[in-house]
N, C-alpha and C positions, 0 to 999 in steps of 0.2 A: 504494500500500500504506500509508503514512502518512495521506494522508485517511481513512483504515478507521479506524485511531486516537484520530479526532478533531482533527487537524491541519487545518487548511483550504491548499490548494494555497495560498495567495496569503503563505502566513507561513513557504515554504519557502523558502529562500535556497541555492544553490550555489555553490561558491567554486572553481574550478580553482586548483588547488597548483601554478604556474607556477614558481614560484619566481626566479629571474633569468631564466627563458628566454621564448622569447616565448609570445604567446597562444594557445594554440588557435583556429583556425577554426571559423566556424558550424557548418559538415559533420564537421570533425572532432569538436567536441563531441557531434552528432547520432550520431555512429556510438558513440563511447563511451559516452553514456550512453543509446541509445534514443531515435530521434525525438520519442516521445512523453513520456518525459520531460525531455526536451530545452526542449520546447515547454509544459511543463505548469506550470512555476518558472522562476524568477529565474534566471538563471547567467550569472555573471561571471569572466573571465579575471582572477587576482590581478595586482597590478602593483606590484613592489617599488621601484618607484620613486614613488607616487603620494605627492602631499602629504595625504590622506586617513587616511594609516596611523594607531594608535590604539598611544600608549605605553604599555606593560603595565608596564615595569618599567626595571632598570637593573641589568647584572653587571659586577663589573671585566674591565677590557682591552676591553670590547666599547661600553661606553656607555650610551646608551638604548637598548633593543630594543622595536620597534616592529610587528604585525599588522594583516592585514587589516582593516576599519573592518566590512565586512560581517559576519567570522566573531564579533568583540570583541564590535561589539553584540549578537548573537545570544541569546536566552533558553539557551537549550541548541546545543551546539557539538558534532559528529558529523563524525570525520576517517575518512575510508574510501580504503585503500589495500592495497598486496601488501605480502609478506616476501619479497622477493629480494636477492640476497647482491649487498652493495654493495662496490665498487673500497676504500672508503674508512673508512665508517662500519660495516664488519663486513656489518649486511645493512642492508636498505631497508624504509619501511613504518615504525608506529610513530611516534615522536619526528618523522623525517625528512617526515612529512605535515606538521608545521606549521612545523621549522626545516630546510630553508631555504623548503618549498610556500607559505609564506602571508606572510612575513617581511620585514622592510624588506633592501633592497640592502647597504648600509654592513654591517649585522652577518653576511648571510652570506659579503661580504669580507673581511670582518675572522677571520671564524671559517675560512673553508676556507685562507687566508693563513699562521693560526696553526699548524694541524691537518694539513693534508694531507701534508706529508712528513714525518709521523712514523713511525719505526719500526713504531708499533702500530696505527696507520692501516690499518690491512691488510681484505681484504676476511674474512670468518669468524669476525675478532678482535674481540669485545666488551669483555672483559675488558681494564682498563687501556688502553682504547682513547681516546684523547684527544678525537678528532673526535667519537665517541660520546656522551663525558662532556659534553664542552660544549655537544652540539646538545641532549642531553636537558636540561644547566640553562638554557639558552635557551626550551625548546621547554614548559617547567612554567608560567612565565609567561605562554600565552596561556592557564593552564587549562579545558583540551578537557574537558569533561565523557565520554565515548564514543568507544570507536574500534571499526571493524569493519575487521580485516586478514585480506586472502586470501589462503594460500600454493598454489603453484603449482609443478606436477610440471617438469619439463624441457623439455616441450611447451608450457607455460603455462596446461594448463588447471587450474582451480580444483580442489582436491581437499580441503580442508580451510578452513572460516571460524573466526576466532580472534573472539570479541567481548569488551569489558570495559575497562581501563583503558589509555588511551595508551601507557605504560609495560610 
């Protein structure tokens, strides 16, 4: 659908938002994103631990915070994910596609270390939400151009696409 555009398959890049966890498998990328586009781009498992990562910036208590090399370089940067309600960060989706999906190791240690047992940390809680607040001024610094987020009924199927600003 992007080639339709004018895109040329070869200057698409994919980035799984791994974030600390491990990689996805071939098959398992194949399944999530369709053989065919599986096989059609670039797709790379992120690795927050790689020496490759690309410094964006720096916030106190946290240091330098560092992304992906593939997403940084990127002309245009397109985070696509769900709004599912998270244990921690209130919901999921959003901000949380790039802090902690694409992010160096150290700063999302540092942040879930600082955040996670806060009172406000709660899952529905946005407001005054610490964990929230800091993954979003973390998450400005890779400025994403685009986000397409899907929410999903209790079954998980899609019933709603949200497009527009990360935020």
């Amino acid at each position: 659908v992007i080639e339709d555009r004018g895109v040329p398959k070869g200057n698409v890049s994919i980035v799984i938002g791994t974030g600390t966890h491990r990689p996805m498998e071939q098959k398992e990328i194949e399944a999530r994103l369709g053989e065919g586009v599986a096989k059609a781009h670039r797709v790379e498992n992120h690795d927050a631990r790689s020496k490759d990562l690309v410094v964006m910036g720096e916030l106190p208590g946290y240091g330098k915070i560092s992304f992906n090399a593939t997403v940084m370089k990127a002309d245009v940067k397109i985070t696509v994910g769900s709004i599912i309600p998270h244990v921690h960060n209130g919901f999921g989706g959003g901000p949380k596609n790039i802090m902690p999906a694409i992010c160096n190791f150290e700063t999302v240690r540092k942040h879930h270390l600082k955040n996670v047992l806060h009172e406000r940390s709660r899952v529905g809680i946005v407001e005054g939400n610490p964990f929230l607040e800091d993954l979003t001024a973390i998450a400005k610094l890779a400025r994403i151009n685009f986000s397409v987020q899907c929410l999903n009924d209790s079954f998980g199927n899609v019933y709603k696409i949200l497009a527009g600003d990360v935020l």
